[in-house]
Wavefront OBJ file of the C-alpha trace (Angstrom):
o trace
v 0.000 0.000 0.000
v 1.549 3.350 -0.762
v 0.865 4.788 2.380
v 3.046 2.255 4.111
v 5.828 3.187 1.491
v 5.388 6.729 2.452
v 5.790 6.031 6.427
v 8.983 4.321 5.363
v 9.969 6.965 3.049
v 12.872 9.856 3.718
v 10.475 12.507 3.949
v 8.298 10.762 6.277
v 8.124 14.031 8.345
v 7.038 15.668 5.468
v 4.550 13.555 4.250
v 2.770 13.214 7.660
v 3.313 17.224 8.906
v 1.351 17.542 5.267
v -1.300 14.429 6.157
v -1.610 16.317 9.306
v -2.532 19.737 7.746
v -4.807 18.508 5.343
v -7.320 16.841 8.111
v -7.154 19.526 9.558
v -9.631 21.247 7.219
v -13.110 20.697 8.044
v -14.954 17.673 6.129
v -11.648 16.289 4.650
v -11.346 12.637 5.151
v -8.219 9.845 4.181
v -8.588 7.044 1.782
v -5.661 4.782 1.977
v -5.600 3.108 -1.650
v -3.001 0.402 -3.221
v -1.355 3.013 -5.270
v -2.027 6.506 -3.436
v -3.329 7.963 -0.480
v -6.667 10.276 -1.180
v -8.309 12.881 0.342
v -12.132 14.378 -0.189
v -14.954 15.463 1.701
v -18.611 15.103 1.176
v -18.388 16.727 -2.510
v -15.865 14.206 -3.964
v -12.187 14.150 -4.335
v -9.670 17.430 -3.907
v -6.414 15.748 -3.826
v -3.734 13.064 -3.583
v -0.203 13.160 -1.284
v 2.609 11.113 -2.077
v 6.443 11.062 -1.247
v 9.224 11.231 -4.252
v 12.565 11.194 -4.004
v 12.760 15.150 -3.247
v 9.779 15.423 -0.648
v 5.828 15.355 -1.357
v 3.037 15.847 -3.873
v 0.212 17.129 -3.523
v -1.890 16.376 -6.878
v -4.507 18.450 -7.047
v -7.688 16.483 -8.998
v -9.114 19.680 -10.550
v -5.929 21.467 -10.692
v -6.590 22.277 -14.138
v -8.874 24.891 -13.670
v -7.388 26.202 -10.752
v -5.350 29.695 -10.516
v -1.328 29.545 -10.380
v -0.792 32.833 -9.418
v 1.813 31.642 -7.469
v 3.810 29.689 -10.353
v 4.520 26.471 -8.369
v 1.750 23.843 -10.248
v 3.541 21.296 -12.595
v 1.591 19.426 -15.317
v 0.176 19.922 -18.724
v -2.759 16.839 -18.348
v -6.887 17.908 -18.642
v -7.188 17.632 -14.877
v -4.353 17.049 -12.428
v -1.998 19.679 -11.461
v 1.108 18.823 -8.775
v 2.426 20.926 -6.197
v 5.816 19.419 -5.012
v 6.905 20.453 -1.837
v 10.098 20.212 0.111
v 8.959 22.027 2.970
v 5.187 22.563 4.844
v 4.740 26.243 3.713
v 0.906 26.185 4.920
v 0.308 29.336 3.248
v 0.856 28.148 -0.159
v -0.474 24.986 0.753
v -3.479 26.955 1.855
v -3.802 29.180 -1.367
v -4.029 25.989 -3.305
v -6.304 24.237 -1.016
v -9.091 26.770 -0.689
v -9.486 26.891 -4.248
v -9.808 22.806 -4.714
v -12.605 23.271 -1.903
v -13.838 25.750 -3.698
v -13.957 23.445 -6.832
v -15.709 20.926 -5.226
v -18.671 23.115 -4.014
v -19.405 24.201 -7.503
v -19.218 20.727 -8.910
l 1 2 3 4 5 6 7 8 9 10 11 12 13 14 15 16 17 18 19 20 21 22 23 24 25 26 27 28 29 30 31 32 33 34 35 36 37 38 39 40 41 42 43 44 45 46 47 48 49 50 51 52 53 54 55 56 57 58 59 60 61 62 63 64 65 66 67 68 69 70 71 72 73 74 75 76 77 78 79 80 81 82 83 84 85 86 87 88 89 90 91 92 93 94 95 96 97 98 99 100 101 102 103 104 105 106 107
């Protein structure tokens, strides 16, 4: 399961500091899958979090058609847009989270 790889991962920290943060938000539940580890609330999916070999994604589901003022999404694909983080910077994290909440309440 790739949440067991994560805990065993270098950037374990990382990975659960950002776990950590994301429950934080109100209505956002875990799914533990073979492959990835999920997160949603009642109006469907917002996100995935992973470890790589130089910290944590976060890939946002309907990154897409979210706004990068910021400049840090990665991916050209007709949905998913990464954030890769080295560091919890909860204010970026944030930026990018409200809007994929946002998202999902429009659906």
């Amino acid at each position: 399961m790739q949440y067991d790889k994560d805990l065993q991962s270098i950037h374990k920290a990382l990975f659960l500091k950002a776990r950590e943060f994301l429950l934080s938000f109100d209505g956002i539940v875990e799914t533990k899958k073979e492959r990835i580890t999920t997160y949603s609330n009642k109006n469907g999916g917002i996100c995935h979090l992973r470890t790589m070999s130089y910290g944590v994604d976060f890939g946002f589901l309907k990154g897409a058609k979210m706004k990068d003022e910021l400049g840090f999404l990665t991916g050209k694909g007709k949905a998913i847009r990464v954030l890769a983080i080295k560091e919890l910077d909860k204010k970026t994290i944030t930026y990018y989270l409200k809007q994929a909440l946002e998202l999902n309440e429009k659906k």
